[in-house]
C-alpha positions as a Markdown table, in Angstrom:
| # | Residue | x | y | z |
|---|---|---|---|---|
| 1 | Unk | 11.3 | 6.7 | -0.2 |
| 2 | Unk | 13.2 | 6.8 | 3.1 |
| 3 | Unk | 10.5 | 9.3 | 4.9 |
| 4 | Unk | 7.3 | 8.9 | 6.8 |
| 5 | Unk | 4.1 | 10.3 | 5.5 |
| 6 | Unk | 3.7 | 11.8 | 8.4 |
| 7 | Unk | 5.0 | 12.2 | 12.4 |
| 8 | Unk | 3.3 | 12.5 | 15.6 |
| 9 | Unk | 4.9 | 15.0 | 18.3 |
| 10 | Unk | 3.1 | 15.5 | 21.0 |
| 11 | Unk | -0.5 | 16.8 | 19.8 |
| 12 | Unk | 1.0 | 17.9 | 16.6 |
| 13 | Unk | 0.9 | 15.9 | 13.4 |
| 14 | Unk | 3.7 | 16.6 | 10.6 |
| 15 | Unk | 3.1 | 15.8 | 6.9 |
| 16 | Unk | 5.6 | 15.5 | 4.7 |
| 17 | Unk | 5.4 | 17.1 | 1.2 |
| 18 | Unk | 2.2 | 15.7 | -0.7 |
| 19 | Unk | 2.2 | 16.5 | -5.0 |
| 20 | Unk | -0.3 | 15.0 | -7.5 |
| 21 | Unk | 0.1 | 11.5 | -7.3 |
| 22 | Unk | -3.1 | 9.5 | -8.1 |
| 23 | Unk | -4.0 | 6.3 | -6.4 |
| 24 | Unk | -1.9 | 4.0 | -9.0 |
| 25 | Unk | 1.2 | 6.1 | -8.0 |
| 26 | Unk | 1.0 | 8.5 | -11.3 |
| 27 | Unk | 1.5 | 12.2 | -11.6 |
| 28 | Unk | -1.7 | 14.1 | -12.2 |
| 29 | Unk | -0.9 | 15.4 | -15.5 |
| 30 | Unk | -3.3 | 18.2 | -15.5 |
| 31 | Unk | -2.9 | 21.9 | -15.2 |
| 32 | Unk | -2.3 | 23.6 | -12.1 |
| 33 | Unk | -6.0 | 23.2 | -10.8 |
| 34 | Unk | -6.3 | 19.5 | -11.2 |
| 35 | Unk | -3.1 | 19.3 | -9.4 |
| 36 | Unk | -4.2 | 21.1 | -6.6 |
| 37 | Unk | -7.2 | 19.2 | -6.3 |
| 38 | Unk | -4.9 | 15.9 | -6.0 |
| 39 | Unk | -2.6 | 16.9 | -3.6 |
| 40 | Unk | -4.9 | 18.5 | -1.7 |
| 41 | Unk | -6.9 | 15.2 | -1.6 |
| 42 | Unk | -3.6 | 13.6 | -0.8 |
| 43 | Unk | -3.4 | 15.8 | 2.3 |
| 44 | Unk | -6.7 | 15.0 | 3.7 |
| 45 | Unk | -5.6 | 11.0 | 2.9 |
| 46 | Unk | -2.6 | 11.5 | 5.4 |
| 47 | Unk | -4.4 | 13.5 | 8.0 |
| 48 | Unk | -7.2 | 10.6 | 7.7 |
| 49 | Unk | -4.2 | 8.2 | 8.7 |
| 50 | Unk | -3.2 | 10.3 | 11.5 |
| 51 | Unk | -6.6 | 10.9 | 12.9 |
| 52 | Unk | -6.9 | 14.0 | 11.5 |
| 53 | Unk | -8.8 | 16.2 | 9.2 |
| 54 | Unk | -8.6 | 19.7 | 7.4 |
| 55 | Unk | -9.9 | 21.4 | 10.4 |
| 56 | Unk | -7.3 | 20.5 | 12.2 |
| 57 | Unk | -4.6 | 22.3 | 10.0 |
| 58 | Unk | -3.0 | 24.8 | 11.8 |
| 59 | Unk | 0.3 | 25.8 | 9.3 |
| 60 | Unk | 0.4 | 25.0 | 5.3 |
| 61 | Unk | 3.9 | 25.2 | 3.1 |
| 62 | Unk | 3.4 | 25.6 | -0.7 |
| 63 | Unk | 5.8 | 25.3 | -3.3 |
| 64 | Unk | 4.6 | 25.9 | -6.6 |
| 65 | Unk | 6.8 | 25.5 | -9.5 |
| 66 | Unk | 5.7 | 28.9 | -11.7 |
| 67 | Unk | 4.7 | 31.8 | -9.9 |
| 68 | Unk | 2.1 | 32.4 | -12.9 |
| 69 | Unk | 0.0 | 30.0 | -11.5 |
| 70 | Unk | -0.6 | 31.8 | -8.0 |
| 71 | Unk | -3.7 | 33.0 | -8.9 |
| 72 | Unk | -5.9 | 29.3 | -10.1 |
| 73 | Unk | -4.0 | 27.4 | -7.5 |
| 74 | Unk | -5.2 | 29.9 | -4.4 |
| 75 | Unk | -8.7 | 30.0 | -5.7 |
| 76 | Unk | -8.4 | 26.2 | -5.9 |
| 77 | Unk | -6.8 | 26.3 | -2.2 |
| 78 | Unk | -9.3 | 28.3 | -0.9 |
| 79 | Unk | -12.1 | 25.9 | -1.6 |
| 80 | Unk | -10.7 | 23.9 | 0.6 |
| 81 | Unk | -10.6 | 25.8 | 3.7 |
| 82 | Unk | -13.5 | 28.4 | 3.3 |
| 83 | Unk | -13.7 | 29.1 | 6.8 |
| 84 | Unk | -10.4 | 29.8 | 9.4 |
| 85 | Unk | -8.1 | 29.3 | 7.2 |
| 86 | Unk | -4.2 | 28.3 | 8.3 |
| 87 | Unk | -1.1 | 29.6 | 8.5 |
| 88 | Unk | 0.0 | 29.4 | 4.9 |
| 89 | Unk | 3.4 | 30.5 | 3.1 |
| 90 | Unk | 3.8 | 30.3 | -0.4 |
| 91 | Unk | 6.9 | 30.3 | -2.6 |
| 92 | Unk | 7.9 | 29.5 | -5.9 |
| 93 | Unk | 10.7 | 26.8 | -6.3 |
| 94 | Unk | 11.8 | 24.0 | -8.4 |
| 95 | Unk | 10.7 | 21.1 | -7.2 |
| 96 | Unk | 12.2 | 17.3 | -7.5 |
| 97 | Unk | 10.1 | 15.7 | -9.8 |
| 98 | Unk | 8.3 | 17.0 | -12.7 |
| 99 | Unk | 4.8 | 18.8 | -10.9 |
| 100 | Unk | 3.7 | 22.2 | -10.5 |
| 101 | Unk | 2.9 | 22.4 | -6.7 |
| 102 | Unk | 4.3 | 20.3 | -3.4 |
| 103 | Unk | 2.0 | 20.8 | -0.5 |
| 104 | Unk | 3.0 | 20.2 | 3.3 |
| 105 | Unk | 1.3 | 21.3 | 6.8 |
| 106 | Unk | 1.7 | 20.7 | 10.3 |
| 107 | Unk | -1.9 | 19.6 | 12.1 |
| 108 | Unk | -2.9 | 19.9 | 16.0 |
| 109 | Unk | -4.8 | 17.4 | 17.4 |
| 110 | Unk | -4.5 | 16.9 | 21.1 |
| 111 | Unk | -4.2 | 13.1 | 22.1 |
């Protein structure tokens, strides 16, 4: 696809929308949990290229394709950063392919 995984700027590091693909390149097929759990994996992955981790996190976008599942994907979310969380924002859309949530963030990191 014609985009980077993610950009440098300075001491900020810019990912671009993770979802549940697996290592093979295959949509997680599972509920809204599972597919939480693999993008959320798919995050860290990126950050790992960038020199980056979780920690470092300092703004997350989340677009979740049915509102109902708010609920299971923030508990799932939350075990993810269960100390200082982000930034976050959190709306429901329609996404481009056929998952439940897209994840992206913007990471600091000074050089």
């Amino acid at each position: 696809l014609p985009f980077s995984k993610a950009i440098r700027a300075g001491d900020f590091v810019f990912l671009s929308g993770q979802v549940a693909f697996d290592a093979s390149g295959q949509l997680n097929e599972g509920g809204i949990e599972d597919q939480t759990r693999q993008t959320m994996e798919n995050v860290k992955t990126v950050l790992a290229l960038a020199g980056c981790e979780l920690s470092d996190v300092v703004k997350v976008n989340v677009w979740l394709d049915d509102e109902r599942d708010f609920g299971r994907f923030n508990a799932t979310y939350a075990t993810y950063f269960k100390t200082d969380p982000p930034a976050r924002s959190t709306v429901q859309s329609n996404l481009m392919i056929d998952a439940k949530i897209e994840i992206d963030c913007v990471a600091y990191k000074p050089l």
